[in-house]
N, C-alpha and C positions, 0 to 999 in steps of 0.2 A: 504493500500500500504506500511506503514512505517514498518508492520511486515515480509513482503518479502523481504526486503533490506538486513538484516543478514543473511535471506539464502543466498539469491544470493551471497556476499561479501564470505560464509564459502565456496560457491560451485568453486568460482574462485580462491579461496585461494588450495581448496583442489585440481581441475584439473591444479591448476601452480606446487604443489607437483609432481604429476600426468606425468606431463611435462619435468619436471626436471630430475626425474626419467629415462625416456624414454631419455634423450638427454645424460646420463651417461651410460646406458645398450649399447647407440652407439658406444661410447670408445672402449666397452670392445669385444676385436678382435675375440674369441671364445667363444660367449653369445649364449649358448642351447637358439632356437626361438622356439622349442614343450616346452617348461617351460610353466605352466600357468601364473604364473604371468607375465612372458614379454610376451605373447599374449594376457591379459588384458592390457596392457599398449601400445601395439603397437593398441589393435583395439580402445582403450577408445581416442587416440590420431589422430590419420591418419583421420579419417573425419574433422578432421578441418587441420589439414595439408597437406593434399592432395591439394585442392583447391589451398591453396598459394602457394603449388608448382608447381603449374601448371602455374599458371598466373605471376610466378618471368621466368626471361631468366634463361635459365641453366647453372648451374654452374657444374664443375667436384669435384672441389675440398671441398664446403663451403654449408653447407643447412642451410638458415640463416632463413627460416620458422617457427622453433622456437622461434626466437628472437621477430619476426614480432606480433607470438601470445603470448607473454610474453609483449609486448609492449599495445597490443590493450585490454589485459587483464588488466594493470595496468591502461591506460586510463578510463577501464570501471568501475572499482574499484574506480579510484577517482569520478569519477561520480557519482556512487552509494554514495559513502559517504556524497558526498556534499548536497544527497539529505535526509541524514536523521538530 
């Protein structure tokens, strides 16, 4: 078990890069979406953001579903750590 922990911690590290990413291509008001890389980053993301966005009330202005999963990624990270 102790040698799956560094994956996992490198795979939450690299989908919060991942994430990051995705919440900056938001910004930007004339972001080509046939790009490949922002259709790798819009589909590697929306399965988990989908769901919170469904389940938060709606918002017009604020999509705070990344924060939510930048949140519960950090809690999971400490987790993991504490168990090696």
């Amino acid at each position: 078990m102790v040698e799956v922990i560094p994956l996992l911690l490198t795979i939450i590290q690299f989908y919060s890069l991942v994430l990051l990413a995705r919440i900056v291509l938001t910004w930007i008001p004339n972001i080509d979406r046939s790009n490949v890389i922002v259709q790798f980053l819009f589909q590697i993301t929306d399965p988990v953001l989908e769901p919170i966005r469904r389940a938060l009330p709606t918002t017009e202005m604020i999509d705070i579903s990344p924060l939510i999963v930048f949140v519960v990624l950090r809690i999971l990270q400490s987790v993991l750590m504490q168990m090696t």
